[in-house]
N, CA, C and O atoms as a GROMACS GRO file, in nm:
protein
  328
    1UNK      N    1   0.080  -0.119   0.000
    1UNK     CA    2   0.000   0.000   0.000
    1UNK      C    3   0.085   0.126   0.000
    1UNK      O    4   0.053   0.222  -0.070
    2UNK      N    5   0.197   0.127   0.081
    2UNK     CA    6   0.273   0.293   0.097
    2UNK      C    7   0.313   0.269  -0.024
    2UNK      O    8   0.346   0.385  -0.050
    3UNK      N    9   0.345   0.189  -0.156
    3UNK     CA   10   0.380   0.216  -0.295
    3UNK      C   11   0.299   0.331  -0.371
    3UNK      O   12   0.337   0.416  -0.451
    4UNK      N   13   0.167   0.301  -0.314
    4UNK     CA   14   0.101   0.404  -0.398
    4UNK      C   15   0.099   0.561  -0.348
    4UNK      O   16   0.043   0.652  -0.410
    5UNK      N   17   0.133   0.568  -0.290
    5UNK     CA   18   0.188   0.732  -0.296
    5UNK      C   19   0.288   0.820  -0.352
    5UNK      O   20   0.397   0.766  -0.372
    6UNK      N   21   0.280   0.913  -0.376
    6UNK     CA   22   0.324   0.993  -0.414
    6UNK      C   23   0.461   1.038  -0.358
    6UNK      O   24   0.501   0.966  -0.267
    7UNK      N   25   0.546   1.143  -0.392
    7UNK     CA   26   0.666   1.178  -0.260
    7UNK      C   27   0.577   1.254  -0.221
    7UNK      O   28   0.569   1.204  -0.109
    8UNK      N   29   0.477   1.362  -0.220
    8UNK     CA   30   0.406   1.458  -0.123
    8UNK      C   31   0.293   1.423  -0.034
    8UNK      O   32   0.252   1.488   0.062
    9UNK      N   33   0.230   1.264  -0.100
    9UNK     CA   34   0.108   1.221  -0.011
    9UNK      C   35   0.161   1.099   0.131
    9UNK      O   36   0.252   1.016   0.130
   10UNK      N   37   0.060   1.134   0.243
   10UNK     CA   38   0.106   1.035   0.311
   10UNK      C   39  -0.032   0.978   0.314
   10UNK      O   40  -0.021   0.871   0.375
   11UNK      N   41  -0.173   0.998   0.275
   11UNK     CA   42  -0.252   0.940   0.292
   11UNK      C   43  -0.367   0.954   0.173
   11UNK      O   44  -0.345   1.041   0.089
   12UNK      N   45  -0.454   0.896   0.162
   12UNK     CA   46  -0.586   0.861   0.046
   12UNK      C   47  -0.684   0.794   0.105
   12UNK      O   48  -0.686   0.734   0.212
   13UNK      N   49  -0.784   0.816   0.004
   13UNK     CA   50  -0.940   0.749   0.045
   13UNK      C   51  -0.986   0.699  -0.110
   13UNK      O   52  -0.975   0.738  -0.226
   14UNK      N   53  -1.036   0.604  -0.048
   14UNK     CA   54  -1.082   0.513  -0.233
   14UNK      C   55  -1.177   0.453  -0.182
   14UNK      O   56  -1.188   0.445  -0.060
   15UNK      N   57  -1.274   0.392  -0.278
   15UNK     CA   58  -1.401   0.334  -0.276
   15UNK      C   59  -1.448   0.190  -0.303
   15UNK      O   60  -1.558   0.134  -0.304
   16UNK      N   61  -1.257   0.130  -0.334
   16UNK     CA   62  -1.252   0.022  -0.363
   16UNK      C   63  -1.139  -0.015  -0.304
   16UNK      O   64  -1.020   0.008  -0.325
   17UNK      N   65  -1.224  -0.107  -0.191
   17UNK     CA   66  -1.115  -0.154  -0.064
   17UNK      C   67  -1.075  -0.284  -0.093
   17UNK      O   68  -1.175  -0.355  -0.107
   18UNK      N   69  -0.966  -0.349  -0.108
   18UNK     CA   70  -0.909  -0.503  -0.176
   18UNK      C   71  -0.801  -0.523  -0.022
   18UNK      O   72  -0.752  -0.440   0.054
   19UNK      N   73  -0.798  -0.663  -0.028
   19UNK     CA   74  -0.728  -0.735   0.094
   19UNK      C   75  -0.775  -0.819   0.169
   19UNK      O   76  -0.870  -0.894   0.146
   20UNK      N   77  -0.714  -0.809   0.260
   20UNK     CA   78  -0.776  -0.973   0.340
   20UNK      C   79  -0.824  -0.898   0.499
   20UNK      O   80  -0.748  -0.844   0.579
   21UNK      N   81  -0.919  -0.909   0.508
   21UNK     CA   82  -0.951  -0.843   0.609
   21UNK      C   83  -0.906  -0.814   0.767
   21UNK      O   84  -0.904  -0.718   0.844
   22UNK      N   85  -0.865  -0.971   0.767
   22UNK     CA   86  -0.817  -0.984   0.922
   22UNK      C   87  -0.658  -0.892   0.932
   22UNK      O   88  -0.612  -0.866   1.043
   23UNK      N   89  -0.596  -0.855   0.823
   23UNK     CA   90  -0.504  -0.775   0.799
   23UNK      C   91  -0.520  -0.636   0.788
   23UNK      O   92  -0.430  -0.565   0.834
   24UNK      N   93  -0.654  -0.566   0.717
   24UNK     CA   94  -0.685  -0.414   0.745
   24UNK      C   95  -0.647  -0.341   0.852
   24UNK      O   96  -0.605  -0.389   0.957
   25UNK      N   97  -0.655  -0.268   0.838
   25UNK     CA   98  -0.645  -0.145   0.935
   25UNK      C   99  -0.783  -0.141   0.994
   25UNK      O  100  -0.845  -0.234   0.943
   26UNK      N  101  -0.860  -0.077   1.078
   26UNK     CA  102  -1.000  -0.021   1.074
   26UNK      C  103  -1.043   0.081   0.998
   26UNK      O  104  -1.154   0.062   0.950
   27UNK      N  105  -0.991   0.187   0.972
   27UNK     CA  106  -0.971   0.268   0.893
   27UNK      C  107  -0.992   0.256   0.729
   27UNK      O  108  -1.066   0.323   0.657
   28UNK      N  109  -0.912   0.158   0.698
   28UNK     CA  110  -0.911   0.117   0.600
   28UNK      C  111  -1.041   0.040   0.528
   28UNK      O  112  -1.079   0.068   0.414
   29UNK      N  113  -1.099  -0.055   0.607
   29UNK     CA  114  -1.163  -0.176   0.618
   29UNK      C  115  -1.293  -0.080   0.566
   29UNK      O  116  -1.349  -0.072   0.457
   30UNK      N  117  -1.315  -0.005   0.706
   30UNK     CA  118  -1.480   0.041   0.682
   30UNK      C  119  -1.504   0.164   0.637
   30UNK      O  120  -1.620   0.197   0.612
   31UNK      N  121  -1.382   0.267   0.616
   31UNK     CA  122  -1.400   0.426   0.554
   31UNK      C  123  -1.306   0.422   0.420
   31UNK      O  124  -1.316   0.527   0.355
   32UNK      N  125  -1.231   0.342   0.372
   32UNK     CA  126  -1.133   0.338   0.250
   32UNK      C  127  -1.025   0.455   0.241
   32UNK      O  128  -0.968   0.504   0.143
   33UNK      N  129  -1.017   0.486   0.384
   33UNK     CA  130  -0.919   0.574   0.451
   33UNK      C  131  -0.786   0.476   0.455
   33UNK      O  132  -0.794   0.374   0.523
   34UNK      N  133  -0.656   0.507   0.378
   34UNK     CA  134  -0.543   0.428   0.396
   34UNK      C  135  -0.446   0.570   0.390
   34UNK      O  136  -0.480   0.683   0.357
   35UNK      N  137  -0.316   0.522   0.433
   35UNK     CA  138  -0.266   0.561   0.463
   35UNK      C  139  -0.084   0.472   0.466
   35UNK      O  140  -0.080   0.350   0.454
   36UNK      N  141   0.030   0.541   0.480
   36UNK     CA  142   0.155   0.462   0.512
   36UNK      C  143   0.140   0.384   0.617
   36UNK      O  144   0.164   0.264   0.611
   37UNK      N  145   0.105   0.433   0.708
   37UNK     CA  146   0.048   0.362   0.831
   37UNK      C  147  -0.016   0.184   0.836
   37UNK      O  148   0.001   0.096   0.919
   38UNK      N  149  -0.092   0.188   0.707
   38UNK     CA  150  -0.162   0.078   0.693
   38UNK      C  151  -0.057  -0.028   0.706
   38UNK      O  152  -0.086  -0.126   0.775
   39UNK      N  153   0.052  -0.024   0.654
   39UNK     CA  154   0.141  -0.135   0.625
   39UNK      C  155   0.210  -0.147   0.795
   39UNK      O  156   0.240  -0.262   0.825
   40UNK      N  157   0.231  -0.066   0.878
   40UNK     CA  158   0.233  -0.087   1.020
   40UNK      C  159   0.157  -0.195   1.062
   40UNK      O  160   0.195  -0.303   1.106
   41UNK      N  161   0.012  -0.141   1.039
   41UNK     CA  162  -0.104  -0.219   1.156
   41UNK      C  163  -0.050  -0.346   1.104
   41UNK      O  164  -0.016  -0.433   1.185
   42UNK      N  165  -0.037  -0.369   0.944
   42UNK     CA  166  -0.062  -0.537   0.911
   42UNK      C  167   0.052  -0.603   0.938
   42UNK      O  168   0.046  -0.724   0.960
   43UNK      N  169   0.190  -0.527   0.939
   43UNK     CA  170   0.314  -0.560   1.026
   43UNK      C  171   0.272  -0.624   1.163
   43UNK      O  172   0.311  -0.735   1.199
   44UNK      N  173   0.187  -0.541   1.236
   44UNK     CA  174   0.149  -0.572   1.389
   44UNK      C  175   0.056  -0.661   1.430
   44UNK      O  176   0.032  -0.689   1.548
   45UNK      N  177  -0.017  -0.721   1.296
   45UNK     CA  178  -0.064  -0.820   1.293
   45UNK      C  179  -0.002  -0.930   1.300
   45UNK      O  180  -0.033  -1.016   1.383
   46UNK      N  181   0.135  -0.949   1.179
   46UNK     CA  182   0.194  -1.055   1.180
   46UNK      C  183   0.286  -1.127   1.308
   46UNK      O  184   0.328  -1.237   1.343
   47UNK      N  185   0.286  -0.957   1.361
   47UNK     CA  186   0.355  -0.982   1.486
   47UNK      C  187   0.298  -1.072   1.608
   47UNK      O  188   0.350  -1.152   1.685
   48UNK      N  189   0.168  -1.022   1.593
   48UNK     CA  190   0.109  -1.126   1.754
   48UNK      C  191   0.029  -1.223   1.666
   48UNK      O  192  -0.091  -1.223   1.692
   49UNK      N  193   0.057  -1.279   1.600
   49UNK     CA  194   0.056  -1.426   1.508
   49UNK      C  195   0.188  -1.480   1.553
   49UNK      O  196   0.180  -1.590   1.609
   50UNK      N  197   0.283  -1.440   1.543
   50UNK     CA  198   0.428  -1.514   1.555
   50UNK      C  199   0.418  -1.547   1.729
   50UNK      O  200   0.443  -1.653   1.788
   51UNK      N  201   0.370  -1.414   1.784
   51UNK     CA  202   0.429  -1.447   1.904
   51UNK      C  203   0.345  -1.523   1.993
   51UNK      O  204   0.404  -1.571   2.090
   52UNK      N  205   0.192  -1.551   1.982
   52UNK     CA  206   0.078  -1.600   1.993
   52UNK      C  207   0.045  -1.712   2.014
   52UNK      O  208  -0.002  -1.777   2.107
   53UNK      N  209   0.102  -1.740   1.827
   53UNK     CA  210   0.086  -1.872   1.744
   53UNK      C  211  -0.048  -1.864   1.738
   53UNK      O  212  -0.072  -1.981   1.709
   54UNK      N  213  -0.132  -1.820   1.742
   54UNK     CA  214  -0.252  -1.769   1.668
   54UNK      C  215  -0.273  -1.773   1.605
   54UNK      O  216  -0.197  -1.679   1.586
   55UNK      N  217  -0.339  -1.802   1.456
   55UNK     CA  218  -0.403  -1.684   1.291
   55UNK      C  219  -0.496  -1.607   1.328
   55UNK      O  220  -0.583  -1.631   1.412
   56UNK      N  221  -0.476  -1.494   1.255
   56UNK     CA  222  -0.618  -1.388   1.293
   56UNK      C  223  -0.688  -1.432   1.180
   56UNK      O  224  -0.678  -1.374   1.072
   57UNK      N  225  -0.762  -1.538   1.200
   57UNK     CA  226  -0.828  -1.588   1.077
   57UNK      C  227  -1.001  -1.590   1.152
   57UNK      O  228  -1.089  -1.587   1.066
   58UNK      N  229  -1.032  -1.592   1.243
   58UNK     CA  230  -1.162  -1.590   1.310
   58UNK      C  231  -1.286  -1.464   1.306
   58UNK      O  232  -1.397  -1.446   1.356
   59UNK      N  233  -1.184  -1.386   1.205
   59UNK     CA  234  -1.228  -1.244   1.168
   59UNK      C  235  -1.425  -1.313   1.136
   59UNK      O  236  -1.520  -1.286   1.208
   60UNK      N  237  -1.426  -1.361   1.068
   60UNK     CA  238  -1.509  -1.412   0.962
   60UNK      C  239  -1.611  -1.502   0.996
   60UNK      O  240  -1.708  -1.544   0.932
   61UNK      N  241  -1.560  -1.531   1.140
   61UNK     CA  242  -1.695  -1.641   1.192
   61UNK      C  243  -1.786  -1.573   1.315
   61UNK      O  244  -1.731  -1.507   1.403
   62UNK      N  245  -1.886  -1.587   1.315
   62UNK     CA  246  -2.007  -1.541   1.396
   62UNK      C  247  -1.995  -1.547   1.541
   62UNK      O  248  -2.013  -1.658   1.594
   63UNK      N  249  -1.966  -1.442   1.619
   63UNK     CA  250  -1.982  -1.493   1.791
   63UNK      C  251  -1.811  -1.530   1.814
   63UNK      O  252  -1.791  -1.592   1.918
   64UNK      N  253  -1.741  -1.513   1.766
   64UNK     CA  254  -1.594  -1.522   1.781
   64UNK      C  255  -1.474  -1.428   1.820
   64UNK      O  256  -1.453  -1.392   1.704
   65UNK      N  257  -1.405  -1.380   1.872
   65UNK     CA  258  -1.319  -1.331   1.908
   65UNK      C  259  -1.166  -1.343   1.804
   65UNK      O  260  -1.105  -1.450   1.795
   66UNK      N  261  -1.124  -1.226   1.739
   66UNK     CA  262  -1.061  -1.182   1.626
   66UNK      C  263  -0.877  -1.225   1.731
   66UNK      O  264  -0.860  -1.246   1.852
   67UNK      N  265  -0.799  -1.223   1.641
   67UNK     CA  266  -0.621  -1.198   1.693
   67UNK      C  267  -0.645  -1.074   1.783
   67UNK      O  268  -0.615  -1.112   1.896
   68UNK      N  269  -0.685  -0.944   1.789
   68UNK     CA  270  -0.717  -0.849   1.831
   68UNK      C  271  -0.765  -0.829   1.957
   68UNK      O  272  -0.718  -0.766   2.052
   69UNK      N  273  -0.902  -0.916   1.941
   69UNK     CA  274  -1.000  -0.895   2.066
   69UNK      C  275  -0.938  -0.991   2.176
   69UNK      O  276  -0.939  -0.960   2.295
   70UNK      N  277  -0.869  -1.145   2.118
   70UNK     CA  278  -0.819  -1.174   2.204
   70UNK      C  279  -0.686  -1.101   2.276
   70UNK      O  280  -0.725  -1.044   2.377
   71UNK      N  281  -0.564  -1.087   2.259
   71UNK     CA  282  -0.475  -1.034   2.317
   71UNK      C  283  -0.552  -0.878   2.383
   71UNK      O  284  -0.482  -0.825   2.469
   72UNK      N  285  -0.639  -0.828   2.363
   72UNK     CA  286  -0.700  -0.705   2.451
   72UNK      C  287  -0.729  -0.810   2.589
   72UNK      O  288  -0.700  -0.809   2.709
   73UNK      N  289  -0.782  -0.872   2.521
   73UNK     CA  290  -0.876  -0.957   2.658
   73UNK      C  291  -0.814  -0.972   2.758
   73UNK      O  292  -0.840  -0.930   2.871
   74UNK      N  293  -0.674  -1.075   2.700
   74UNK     CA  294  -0.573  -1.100   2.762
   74UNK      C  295  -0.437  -0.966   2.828
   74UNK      O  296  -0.350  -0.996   2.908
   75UNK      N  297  -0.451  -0.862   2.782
   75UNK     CA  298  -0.422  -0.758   2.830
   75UNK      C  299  -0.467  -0.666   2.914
   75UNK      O  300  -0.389  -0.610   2.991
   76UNK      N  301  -0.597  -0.639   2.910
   76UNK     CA  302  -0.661  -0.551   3.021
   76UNK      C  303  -0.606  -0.609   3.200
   76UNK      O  304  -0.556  -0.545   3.292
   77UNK      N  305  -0.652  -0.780   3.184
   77UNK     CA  306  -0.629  -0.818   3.325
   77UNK      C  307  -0.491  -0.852   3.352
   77UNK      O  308  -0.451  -0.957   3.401
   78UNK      N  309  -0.424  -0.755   3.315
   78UNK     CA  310  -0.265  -0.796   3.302
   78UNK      C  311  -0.253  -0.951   3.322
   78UNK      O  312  -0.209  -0.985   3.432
   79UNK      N  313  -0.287  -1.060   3.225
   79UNK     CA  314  -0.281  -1.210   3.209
   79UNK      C  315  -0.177  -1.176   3.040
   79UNK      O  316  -0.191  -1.254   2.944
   80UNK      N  317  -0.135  -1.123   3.036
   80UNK     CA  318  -0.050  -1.079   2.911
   80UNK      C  319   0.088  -1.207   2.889
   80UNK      O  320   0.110  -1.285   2.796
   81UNK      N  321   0.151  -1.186   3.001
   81UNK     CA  322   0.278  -1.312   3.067
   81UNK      C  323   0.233  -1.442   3.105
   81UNK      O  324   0.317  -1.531   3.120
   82UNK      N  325   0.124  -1.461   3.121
   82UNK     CA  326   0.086  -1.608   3.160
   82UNK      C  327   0.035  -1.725   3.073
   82UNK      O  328   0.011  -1.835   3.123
   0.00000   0.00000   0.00000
């Protein structure tokens, strides 16, 4: 995604959002708001996949908890280390 910019742009909005969802941004996903940034979040995805051993692949099923929602979960009650 940061390929498609410009040297003066750091961000865009388009109407035709392509990718894999559990990788979006939020931003991206539901306003077609992207940005350099985008390639961060999906960096930070891959990241708590590796460290997890997780897939954020649950995006997609009904009543489920995303790569995301879990490690929050697991973060609020500082259970982060355990």
């Amino acid at each position: 995604m940061a390929k498609i910019f410009g040297a003066d742009q750091d961000q865009a909005i388009t109407r035709r959002v392509v990718g894999t969802y559990g990788y979006m941004s939020p931003e991206y996903a539901m306003e077609g708001l992207f940005s350099v940034k985008y390639d961060v979040y999906s960096f930070g995805i891959l990241v708590l996949e590796i460290i997890s051993g997780r897939k954020n692949n649950s995006y997609y099923l009904e009543n489920s908890v995303n790569l995301i929602g879990h490690v929050w979960d697991l973060w609020k009650p500082d259970k982060a280390l355990t």
